[in-house]
C-alpha positions as CSV (number, residue, x, y, z in Angstrom):
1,X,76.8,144.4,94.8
2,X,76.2,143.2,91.2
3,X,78.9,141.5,90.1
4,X,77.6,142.2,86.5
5,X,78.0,145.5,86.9
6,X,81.4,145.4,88.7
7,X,82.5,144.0,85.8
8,X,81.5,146.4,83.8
9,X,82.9,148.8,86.0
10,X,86.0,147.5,86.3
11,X,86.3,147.0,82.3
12,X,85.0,150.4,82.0
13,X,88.1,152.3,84.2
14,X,90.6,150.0,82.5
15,X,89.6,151.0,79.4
16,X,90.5,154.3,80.4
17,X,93.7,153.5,81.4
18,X,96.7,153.9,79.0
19,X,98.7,151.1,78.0
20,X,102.1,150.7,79.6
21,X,105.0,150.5,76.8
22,X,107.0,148.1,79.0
23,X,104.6,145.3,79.2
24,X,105.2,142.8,75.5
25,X,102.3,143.1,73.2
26,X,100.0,139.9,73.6
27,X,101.9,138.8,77.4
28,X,98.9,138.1,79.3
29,X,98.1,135.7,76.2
30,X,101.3,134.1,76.5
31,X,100.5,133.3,80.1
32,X,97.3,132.1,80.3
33,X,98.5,129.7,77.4
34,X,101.4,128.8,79.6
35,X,99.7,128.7,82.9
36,X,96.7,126.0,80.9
37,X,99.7,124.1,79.8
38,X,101.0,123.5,83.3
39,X,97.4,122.8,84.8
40,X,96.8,120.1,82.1
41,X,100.5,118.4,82.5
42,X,100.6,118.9,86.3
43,X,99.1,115.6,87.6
44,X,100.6,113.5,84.7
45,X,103.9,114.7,85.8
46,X,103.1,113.9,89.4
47,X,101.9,110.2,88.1
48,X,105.3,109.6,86.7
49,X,107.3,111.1,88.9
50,X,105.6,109.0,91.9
51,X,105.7,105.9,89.8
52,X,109.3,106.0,88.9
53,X,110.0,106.8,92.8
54,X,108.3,103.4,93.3
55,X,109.8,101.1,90.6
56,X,113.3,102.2,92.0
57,X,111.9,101.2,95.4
58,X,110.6,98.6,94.5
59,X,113.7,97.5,92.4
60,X,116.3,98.0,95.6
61,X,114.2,95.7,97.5
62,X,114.4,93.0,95.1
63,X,118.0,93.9,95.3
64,X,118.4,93.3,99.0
65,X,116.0,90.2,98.9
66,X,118.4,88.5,96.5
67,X,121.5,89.7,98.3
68,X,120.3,88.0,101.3
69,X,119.1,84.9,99.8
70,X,122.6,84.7,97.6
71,X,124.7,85.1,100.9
72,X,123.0,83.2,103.5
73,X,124.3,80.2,104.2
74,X,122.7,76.7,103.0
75,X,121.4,74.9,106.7
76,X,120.4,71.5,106.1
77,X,118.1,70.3,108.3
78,X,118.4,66.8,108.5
79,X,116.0,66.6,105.4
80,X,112.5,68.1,107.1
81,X,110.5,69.9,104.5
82,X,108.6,73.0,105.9
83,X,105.9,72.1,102.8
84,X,105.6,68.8,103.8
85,X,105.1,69.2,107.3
86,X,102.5,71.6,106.9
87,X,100.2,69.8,104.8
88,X,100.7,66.9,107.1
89,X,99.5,69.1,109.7
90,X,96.7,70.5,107.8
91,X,95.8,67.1,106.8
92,X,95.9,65.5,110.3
93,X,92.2,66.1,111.0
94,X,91.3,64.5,107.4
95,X,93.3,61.2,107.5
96,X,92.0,60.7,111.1
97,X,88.6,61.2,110.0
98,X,89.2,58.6,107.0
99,X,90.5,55.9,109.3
100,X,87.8,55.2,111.6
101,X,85.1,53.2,110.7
């Protein structure tokens, strides 16, 4: 069928309808404006609300992270730097390299 004239139709036997006295004058207005509104808003709303849901995440594991690194207890190892041996490790191959002649 044409949907051209379906729509015409269809406008046609509504117009022929009588208006119901309990509907507000101008309602279907009102919500189209409302239901725009919401469309528009909808995905700014979900972008905040998700990004708030991750800042307080984000802010309880920094909260955790501190609590352990506050309360666990201060083991000296006799002076042996993780840092320090690494790069001696990572520079192993180098110096031997630079010693031979």
């Amino acid at each position: 069928m044409n949907l051209a004239e379906l729509h015409r139709k269809l406008a046609a036997a509504a117009r022929l309808q009588k208006p119901d006295d309990r509907v507000p004058y101008a309602f279907e207005k009102r919500i189209m404006a409302l239901v725009a509104e919401r469309t528009a808003t909808a995905w700014r709303v979900q972008w905040t609300r998700g990004l708030w849901r991750a800042a307080v995440s984000c802010m309880a594991v920094a909260v955790v992270c501190g609590a352990i690194s506050l309360f666990t207890p201060d083991t000296n190892d006799g002076g042996n730097d993780l840092s320090q041996d690494f790069e001696n490790t990572l520079l192993a191959s180098v110096d031997q390299g630079d010693s031979t002649p």
